[in-house]
C-alpha positions as CSV (number, residue, x, y, z in Angstrom):
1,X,-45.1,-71.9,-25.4
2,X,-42.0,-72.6,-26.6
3,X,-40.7,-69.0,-26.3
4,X,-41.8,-69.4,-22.4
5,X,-40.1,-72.7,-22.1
6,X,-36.9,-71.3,-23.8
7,X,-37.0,-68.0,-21.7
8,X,-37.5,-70.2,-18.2
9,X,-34.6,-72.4,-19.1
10,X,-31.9,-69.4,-19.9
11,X,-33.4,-68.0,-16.1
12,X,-32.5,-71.3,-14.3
13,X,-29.2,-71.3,-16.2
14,X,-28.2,-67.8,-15.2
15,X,-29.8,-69.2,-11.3
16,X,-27.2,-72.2,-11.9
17,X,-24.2,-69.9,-12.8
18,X,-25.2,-67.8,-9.7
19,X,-25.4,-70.9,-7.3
20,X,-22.0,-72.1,-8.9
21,X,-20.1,-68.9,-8.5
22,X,-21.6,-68.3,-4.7
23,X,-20.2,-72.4,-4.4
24,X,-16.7,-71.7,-5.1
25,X,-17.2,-68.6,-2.8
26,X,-17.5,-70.8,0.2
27,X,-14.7,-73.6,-0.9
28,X,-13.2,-74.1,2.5
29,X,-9.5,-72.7,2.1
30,X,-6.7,-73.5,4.6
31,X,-3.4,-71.5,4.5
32,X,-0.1,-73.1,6.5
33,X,2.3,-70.3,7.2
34,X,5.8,-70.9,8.7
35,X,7.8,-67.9,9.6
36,X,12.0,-68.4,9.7
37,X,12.9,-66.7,13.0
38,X,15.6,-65.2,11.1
39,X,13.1,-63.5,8.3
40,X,13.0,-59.9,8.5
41,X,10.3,-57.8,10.9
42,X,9.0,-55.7,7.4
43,X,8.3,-59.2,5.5
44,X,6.5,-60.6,8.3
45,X,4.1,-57.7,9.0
46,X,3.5,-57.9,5.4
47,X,2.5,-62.0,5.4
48,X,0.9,-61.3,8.3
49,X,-1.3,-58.4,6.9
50,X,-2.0,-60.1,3.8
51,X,-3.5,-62.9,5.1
52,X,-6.4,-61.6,7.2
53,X,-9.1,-63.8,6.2
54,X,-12.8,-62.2,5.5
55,X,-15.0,-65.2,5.6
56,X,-14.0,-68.8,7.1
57,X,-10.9,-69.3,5.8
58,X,-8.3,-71.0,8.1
59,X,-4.8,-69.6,8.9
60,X,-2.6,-71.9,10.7
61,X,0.9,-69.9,12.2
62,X,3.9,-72.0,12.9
63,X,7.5,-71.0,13.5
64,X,9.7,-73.0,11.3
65,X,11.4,-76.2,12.3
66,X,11.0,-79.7,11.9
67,X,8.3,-81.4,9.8
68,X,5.2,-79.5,8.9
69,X,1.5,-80.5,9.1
70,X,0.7,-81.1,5.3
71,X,-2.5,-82.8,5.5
72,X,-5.6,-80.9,4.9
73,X,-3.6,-77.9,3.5
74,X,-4.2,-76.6,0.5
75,X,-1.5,-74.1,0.4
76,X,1.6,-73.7,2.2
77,X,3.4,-70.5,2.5
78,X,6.9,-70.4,4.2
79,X,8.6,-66.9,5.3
80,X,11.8,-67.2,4.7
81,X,14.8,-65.4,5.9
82,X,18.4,-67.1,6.2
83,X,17.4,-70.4,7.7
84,X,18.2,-72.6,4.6
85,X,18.2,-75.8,6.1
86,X,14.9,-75.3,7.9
87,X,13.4,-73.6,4.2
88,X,14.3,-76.7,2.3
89,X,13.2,-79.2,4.7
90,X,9.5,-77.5,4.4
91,X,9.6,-76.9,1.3
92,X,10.3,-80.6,0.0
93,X,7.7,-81.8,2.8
94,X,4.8,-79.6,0.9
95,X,6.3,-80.7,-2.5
96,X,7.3,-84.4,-1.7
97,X,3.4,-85.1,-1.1
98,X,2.5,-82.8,-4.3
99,X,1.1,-79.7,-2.1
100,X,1.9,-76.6,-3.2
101,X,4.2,-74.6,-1.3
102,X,4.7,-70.3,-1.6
103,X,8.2,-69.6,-0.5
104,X,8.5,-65.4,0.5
105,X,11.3,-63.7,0.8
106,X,13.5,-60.8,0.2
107,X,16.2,-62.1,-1.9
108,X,16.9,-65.0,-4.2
109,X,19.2,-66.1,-1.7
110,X,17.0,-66.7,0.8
111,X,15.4,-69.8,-1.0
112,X,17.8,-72.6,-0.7
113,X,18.0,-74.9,-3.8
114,X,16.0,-78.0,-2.9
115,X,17.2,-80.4,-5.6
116,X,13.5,-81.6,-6.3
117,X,13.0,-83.3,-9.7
118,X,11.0,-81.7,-12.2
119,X,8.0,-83.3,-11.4
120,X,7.8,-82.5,-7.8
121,X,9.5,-78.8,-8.9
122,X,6.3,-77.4,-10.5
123,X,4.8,-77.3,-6.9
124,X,7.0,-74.6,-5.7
125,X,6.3,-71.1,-6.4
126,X,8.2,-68.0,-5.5
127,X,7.0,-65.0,-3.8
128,X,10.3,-62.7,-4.3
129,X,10.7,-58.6,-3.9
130,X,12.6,-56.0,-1.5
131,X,9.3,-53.7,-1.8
132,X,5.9,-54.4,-0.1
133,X,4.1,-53.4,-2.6
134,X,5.6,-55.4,-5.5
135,X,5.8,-58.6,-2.6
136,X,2.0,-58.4,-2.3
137,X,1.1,-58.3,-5.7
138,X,3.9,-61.6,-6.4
139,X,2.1,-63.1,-3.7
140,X,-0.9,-62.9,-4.8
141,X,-0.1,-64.4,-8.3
142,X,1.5,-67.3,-7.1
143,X,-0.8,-68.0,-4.6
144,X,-3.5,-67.9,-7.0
145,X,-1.4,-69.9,-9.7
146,X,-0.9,-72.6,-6.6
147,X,-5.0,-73.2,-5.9
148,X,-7.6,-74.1,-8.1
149,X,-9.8,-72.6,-5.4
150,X,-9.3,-68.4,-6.8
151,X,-12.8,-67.5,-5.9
152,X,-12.1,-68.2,-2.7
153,X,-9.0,-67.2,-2.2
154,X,-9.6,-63.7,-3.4
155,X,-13.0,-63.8,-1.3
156,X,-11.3,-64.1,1.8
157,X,-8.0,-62.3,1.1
158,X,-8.4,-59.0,0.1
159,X,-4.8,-58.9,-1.7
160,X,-6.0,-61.2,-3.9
161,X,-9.1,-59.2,-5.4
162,X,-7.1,-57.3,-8.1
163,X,-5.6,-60.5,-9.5
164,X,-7.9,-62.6,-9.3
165,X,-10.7,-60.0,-11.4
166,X,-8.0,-59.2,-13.7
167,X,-7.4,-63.3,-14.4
168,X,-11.4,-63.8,-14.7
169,X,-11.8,-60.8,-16.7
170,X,-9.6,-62.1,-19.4
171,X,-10.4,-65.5,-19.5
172,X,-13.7,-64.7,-20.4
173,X,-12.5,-62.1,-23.1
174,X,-10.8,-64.5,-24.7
175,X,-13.7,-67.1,-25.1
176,X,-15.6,-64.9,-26.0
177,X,-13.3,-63.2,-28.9
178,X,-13.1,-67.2,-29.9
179,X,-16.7,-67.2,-30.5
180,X,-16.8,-64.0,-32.3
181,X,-14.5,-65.8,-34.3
182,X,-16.6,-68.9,-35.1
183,X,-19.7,-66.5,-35.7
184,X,-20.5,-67.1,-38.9
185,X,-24.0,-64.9,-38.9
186,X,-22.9,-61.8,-37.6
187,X,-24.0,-60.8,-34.0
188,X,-25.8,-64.6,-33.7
189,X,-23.5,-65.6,-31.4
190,X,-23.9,-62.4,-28.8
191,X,-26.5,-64.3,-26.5
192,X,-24.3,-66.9,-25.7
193,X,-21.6,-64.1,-25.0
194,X,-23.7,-62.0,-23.1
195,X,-24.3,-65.1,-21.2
196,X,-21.2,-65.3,-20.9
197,X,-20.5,-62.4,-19.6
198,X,-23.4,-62.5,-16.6
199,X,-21.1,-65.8,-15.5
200,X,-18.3,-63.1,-15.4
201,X,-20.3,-60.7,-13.3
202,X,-21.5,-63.6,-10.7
203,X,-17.9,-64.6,-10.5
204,X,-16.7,-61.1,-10.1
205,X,-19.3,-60.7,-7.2
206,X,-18.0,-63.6,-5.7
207,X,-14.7,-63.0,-5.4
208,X,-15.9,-59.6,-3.4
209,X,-18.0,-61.8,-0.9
210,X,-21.1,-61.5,-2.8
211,X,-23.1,-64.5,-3.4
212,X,-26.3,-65.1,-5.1
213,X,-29.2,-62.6,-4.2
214,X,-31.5,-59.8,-5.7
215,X,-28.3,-57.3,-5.6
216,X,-27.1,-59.3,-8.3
217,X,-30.5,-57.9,-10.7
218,X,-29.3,-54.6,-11.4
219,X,-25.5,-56.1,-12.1
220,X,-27.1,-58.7,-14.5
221,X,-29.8,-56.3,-16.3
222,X,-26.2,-54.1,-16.8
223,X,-24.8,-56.6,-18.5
224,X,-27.3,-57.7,-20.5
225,X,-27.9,-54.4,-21.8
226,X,-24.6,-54.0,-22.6
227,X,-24.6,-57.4,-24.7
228,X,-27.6,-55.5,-27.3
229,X,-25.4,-52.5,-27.4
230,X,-22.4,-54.8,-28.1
231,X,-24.9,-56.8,-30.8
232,X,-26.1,-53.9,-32.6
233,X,-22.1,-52.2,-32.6
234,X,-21.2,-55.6,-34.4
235,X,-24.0,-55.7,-36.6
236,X,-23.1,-52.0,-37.5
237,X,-19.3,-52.4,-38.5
238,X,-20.0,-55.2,-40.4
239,X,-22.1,-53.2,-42.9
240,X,-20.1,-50.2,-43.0
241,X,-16.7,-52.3,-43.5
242,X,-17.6,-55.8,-44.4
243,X,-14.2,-56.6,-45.4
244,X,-13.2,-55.8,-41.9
245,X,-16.0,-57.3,-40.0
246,X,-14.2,-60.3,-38.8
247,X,-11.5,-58.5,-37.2
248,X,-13.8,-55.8,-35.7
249,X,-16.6,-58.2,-34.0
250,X,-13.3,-59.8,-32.6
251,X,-12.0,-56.7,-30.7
252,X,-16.3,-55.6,-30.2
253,X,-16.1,-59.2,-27.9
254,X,-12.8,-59.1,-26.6
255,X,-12.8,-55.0,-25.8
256,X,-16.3,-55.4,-24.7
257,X,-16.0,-57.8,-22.3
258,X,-13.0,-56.0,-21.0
259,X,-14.8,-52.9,-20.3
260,X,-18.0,-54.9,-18.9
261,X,-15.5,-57.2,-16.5
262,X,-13.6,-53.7,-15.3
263,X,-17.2,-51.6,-15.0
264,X,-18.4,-54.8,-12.5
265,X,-15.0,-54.8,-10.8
266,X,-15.3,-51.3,-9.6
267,X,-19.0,-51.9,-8.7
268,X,-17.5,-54.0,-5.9
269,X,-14.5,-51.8,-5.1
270,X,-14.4,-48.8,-2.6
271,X,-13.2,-45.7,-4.3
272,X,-11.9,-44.4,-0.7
273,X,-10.3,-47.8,0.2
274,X,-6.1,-48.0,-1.1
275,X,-5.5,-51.1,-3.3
276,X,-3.8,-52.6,0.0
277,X,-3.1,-51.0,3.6
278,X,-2.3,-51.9,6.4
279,X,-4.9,-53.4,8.3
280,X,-4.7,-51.9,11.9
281,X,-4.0,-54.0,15.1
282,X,-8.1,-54.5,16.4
283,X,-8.6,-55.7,12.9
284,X,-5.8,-57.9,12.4
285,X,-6.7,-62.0,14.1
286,X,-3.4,-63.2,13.1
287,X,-1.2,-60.4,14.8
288,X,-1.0,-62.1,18.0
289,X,-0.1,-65.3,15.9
290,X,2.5,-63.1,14.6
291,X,3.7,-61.4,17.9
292,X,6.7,-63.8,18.8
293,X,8.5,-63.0,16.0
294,X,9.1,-59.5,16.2
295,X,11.7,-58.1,18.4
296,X,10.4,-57.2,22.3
297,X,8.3,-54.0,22.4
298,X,8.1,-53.6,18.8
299,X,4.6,-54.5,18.8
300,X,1.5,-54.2,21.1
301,X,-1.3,-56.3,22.8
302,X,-4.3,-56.4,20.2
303,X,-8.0,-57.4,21.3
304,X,-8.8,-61.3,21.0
305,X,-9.6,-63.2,17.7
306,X,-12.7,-62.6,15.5
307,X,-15.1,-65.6,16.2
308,X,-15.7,-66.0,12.6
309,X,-11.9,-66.6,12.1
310,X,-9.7,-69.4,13.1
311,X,-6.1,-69.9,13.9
312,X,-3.8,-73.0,15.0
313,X,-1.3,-71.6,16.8
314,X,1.8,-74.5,16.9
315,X,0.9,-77.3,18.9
316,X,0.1,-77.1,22.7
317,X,-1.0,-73.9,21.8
318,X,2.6,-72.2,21.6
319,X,4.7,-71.2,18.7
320,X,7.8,-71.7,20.3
């Protein structure tokens, strides 16, 4: 009986870290973005690319000027491009009311200094880089960095994904390299690492789109599987080199969950699919957002908005 009881109560926990990772999946996320009219046409189409949202996140697009809409916002993303005067002025609203603001551009010299204190300073990240690749991957550090919302994030901007598995990944290496640590009785502490671990893969699912259902059974008996074959490595080195044993369960939990964390990631990932295209015009629901800040006849009419998507686009409905 008590072996029943014990068994039921590690299946509603791994239920519980299911439900919590599908939870942080559906966060609601809302994105400000103001574009300089003086930023560049290649930075814009790659802002405006980036931030295609898969689920019900909400992109609002505003041309810069006066004082932004702060309330309700959870990140704030200015495009800049010369227009110091209107960059600052954004970039101390987000900041002044401690919201956290993602300044992109092409140069260092196209983010004014905004004379913040310290305090108010830590709110403002940088999204800096003359390439599109390197820009993307920046942005999707510092946008991450500037929300406590990452499942999300990365759930609903594909950018994101990479960064976001890469930062789970290796938080849960690291716990669980602690515990190795702390494991007195050699390979006593793997259940609670291969719990661990199944957190990890729920998480990793999430940030993919995936919430908690029976597709997650084959990820979890994976894992789990792994965790005796981690167990009974553990259990082996320590014999053969007892002197050793400490640092070898170390790297046995901190490798292993490496290799676990990257085998889920590429469960979720298309081999087919680049790291990060360009998503074409029927596909992209912020490109008419977008349109008014490219130069005339540089881009084309697109089909309407995805229902499942919305944009504010400037109040009375115009950008300009």
């Amino acid at each position: 009986m008590p072996a029943k009881k014990i068994s039921m109560d590690k299946l509603r926990g791994v239920v519980n870290m299911g439900r919590e990772a599908e939870e942080n999946m559906e966060e609601h996320l809302h994105i400000s973005v103001l574009v300089d009219p003086l930023a560049e046409g290649w930075l814009v189409r790659a802002v405006r690319d980036a931030f295609v949202p898969e689920r019900d996140a909400v992109v609002d697009v505003h041309a810069l000027g006066g004082v932004p809409t702060v309330a309700g916002i959870d990140v704030g993303v200015v495009v800049a491009g010369g227009s110091d005067e209107l960059v600052r002025n954004a970039i101390r609203a987000f900041a002044g009311v401690r919201q956290h603001v993602v300044v992109v551009a092409q140069s260092s010299l196209d983010v004014p200094e905004t004379h913040l204190p310290s305090k108010l300073g830590q709110y403002v990240k940088d999204a800096v880089s003359t390439e599109r690749e390197a820009l993307v991957e920046r942005m999707a550090n510092v946008l991450l960095d500037a929300t406590e919302k990452d499942v999300s994030c990365a759930a609903n901007f594909a950018f994101c994904r990479d960064v976001a598995t890469a930062r789970l990944v290796s938080r849960c290496a690291a716990r669980n390299a602690f515990m190795s640590v702390a494991d007195f009785i050699p390979g006593a502490g793997m259940p609670l690492m291969t719990m661990n671990q199944i957190n990890l893969s729920f998480d990793i699912a999430a940030t993919y789109g995936h919430g908690l259902s029976l597709g997650r059974v084959p990820e979890v008996t994976a894992v789990v599987f792994a965790g005796f074959a981690y167990r009974w490595a553990s259990r082996l080195v320590t014999r053969v080199f007892p002197h050793l044993g400490l640092l070898l369960r170390v790297g046995i939990a901190y490798g292993g969950t490496l290799v676990t964390g990257r085998m889920l990631a590429s469960h979720f990932t298309d081999p087919f699919e680049d790291e990060y295209y360009e998503v074409p015009s029927s596909e992209n629901p912020i490109r008419e957002a977008m349109l008014p800040f490219f130069e005339k006849g540089e881009e084309v009419e697109v089909e309407a908005p995805s229902e499942r998507v919305y944009i504010s686009i400037g109040e009375g409905g115009a950008l300009a």
